[in-house]
N, CA, C and O atoms as CSV, one atom per row, in Angstrom:
chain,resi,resn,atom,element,x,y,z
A,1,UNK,N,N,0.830,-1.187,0.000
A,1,UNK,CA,C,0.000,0.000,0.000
A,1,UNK,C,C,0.868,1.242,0.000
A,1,UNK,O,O,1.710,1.414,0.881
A,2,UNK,N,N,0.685,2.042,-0.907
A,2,UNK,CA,C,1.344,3.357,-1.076
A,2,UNK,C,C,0.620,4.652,0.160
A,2,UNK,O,O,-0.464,4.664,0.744
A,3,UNK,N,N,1.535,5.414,0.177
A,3,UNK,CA,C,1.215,6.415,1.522
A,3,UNK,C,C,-0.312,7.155,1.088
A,3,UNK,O,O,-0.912,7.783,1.960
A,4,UNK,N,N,-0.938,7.030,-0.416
A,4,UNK,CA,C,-1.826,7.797,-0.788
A,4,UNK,C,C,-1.803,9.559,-0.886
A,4,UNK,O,O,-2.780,10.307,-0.882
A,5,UNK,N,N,-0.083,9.987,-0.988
A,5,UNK,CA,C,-0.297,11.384,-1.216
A,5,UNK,C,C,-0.625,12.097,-2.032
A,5,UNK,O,O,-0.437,11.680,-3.175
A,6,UNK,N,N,-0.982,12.880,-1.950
A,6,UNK,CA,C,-1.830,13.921,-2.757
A,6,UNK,C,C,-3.155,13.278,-3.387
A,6,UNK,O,O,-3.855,13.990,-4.106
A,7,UNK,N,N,-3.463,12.140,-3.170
A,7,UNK,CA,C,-5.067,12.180,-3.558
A,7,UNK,C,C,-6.287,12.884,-2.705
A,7,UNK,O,O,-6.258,13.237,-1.526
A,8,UNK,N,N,-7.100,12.959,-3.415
A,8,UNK,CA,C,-8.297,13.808,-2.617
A,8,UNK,C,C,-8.942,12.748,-2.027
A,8,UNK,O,O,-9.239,11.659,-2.519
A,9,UNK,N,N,-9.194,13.331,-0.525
A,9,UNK,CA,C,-10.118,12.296,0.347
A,9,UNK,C,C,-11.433,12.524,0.457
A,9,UNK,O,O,-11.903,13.611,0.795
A,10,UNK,N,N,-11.938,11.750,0.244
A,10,UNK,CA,C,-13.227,11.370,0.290
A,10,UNK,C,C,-13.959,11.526,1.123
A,10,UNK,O,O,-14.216,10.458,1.677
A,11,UNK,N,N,-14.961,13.165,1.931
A,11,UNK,CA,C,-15.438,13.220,3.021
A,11,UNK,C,C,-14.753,14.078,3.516
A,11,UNK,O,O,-14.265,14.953,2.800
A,12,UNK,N,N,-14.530,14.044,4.942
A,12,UNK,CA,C,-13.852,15.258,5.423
A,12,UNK,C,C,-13.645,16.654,5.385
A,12,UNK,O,O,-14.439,17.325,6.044
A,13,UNK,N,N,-12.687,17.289,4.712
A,13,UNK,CA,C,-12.428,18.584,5.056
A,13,UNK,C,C,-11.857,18.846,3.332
A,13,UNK,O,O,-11.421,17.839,2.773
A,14,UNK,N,N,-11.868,20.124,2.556
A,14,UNK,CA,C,-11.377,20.620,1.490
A,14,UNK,C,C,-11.303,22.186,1.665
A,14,UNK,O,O,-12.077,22.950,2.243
A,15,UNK,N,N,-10.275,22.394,1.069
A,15,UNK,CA,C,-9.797,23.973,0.711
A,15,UNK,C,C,-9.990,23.925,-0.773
A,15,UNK,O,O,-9.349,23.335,-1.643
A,16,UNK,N,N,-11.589,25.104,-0.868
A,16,UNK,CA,C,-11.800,25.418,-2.429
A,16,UNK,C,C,-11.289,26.809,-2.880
A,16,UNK,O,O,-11.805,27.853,-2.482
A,17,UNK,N,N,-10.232,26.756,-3.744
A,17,UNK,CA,C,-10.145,28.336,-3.947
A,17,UNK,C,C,-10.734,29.106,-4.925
A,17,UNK,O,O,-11.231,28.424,-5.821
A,18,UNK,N,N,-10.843,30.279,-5.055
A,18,UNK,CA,C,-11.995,31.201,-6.406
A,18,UNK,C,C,-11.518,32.265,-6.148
A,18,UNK,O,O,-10.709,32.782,-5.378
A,19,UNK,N,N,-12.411,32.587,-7.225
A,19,UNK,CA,C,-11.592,34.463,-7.755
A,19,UNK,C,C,-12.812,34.602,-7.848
A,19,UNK,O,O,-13.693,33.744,-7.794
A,20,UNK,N,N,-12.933,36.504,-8.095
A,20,UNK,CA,C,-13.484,37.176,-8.121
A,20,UNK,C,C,-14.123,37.250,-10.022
A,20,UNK,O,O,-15.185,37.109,-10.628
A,21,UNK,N,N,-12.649,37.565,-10.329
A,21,UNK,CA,C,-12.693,37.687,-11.941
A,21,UNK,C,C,-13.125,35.646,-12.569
A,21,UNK,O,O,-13.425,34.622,-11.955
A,22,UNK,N,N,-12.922,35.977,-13.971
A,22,UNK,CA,C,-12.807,34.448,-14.863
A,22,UNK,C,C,-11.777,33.214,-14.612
A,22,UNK,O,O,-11.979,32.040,-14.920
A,23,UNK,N,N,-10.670,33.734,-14.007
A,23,UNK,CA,C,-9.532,32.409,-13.277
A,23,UNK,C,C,-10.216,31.453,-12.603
A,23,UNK,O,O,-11.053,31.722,-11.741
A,24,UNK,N,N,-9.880,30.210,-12.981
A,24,UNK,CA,C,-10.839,29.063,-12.521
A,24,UNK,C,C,-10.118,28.617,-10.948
A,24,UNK,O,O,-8.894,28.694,-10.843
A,25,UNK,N,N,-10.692,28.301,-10.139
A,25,UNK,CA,C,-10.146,27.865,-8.906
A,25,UNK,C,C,-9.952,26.402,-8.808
A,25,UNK,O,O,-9.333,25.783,-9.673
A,26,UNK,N,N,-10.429,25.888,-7.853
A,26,UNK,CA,C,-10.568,24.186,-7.715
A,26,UNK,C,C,-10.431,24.089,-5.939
A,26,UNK,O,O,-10.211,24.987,-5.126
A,27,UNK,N,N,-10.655,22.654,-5.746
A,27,UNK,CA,C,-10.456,22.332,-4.572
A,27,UNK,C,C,-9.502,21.544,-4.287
A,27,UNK,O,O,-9.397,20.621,-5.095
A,28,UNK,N,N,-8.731,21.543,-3.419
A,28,UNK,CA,C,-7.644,20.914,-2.767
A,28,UNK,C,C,-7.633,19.983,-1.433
A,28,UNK,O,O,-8.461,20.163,-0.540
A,29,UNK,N,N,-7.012,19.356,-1.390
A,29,UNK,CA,C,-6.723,18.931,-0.142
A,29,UNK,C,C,-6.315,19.052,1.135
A,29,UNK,O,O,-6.594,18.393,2.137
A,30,UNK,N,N,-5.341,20.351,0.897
A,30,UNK,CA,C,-4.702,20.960,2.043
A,30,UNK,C,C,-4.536,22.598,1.681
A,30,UNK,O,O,-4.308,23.107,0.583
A,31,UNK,N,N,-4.670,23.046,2.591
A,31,UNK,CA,C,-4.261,24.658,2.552
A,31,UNK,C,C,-3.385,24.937,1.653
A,31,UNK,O,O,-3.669,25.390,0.544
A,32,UNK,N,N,-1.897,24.613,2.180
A,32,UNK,CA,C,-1.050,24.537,1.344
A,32,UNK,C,C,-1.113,24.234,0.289
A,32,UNK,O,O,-0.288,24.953,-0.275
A,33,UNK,N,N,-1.667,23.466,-0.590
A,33,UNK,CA,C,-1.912,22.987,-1.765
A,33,UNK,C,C,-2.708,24.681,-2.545
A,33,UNK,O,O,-2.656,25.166,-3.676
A,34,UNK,N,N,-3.114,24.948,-1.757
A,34,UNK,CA,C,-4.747,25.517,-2.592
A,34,UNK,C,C,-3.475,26.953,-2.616
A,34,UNK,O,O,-3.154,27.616,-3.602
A,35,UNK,N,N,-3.017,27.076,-1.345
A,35,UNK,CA,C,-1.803,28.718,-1.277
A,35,UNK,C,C,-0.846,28.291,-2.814
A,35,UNK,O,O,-1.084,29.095,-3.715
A,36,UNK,N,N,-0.272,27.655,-3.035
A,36,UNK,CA,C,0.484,27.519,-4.104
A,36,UNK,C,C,-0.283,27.323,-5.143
A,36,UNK,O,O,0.418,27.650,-6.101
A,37,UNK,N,N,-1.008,27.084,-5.416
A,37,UNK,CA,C,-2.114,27.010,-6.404
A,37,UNK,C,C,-2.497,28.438,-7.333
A,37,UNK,O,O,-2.630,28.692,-8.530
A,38,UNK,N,N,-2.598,29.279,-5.895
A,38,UNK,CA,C,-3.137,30.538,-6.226
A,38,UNK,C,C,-1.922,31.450,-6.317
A,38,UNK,O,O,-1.976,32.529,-6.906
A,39,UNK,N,N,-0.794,30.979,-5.703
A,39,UNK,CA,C,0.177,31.697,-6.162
A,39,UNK,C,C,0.653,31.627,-7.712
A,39,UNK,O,O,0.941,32.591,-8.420
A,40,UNK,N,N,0.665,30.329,-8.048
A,40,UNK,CA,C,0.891,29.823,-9.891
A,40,UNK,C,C,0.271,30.340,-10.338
A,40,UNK,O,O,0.723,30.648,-11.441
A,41,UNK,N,N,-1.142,30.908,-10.090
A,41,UNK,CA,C,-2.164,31.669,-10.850
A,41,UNK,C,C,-2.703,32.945,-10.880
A,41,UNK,O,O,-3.764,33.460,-11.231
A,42,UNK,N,N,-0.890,33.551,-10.066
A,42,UNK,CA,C,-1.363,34.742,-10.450
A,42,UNK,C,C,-1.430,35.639,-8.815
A,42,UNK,O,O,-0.942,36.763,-8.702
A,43,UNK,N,N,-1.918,35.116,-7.981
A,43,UNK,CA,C,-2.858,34.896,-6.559
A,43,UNK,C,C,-3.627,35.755,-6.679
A,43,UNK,O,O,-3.764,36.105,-7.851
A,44,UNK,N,N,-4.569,36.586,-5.549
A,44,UNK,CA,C,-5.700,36.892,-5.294
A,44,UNK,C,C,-6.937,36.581,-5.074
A,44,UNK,O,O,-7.981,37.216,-4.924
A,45,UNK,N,N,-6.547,35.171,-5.084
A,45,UNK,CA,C,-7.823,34.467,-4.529
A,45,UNK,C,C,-8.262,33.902,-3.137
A,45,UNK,O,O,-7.487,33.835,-2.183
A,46,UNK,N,N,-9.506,33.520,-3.100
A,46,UNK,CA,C,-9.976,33.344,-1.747
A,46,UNK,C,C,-10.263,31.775,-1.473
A,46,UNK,O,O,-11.040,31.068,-2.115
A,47,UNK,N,N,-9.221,31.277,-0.043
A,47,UNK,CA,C,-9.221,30.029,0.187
A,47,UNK,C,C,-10.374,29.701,1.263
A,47,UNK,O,O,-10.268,30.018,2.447
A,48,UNK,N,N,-11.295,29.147,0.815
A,48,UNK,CA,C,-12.319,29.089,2.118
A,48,UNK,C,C,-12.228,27.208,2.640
A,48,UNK,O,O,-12.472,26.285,1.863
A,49,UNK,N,N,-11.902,27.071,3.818
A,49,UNK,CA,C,-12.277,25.532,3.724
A,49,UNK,C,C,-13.936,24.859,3.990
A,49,UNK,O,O,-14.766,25.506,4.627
A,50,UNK,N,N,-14.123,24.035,3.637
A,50,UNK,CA,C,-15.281,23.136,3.371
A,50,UNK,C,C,-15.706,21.771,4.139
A,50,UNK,O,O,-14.638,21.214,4.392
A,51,UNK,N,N,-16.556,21.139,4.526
A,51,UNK,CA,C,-16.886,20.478,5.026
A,51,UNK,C,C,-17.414,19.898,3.849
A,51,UNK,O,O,-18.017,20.531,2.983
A,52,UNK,N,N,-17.118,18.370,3.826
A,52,UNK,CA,C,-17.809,17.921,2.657
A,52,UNK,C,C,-19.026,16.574,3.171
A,52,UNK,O,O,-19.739,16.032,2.327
């Protein structure tokens, strides 16, 4: 069995990020994930986490 990193878990907790403007966001797994995300894209976006 592999450690399963970086897949998305199923349930739990997600960090979705979005913009204001047309830049597409997505959801992540970890904070961190979603902060570098939005940094590659530019940043200014808003990381809210989620209960799924």
């Amino acid at each position: 069995m592999g450690c399963n990193c970086g897949s998305k878990r199923r349930g739990g907790t997600v960090f979705v990020l979005t913009y204001e403007d047309s830049r597409q966001g997505g959801e992540f797994a970890s904070k961190t994930d979603a902060e570098i995300a939005d940094v590659r894209r530019g940043g200014g976006g808003v990381i809210r986490q989620v209960q799924k």
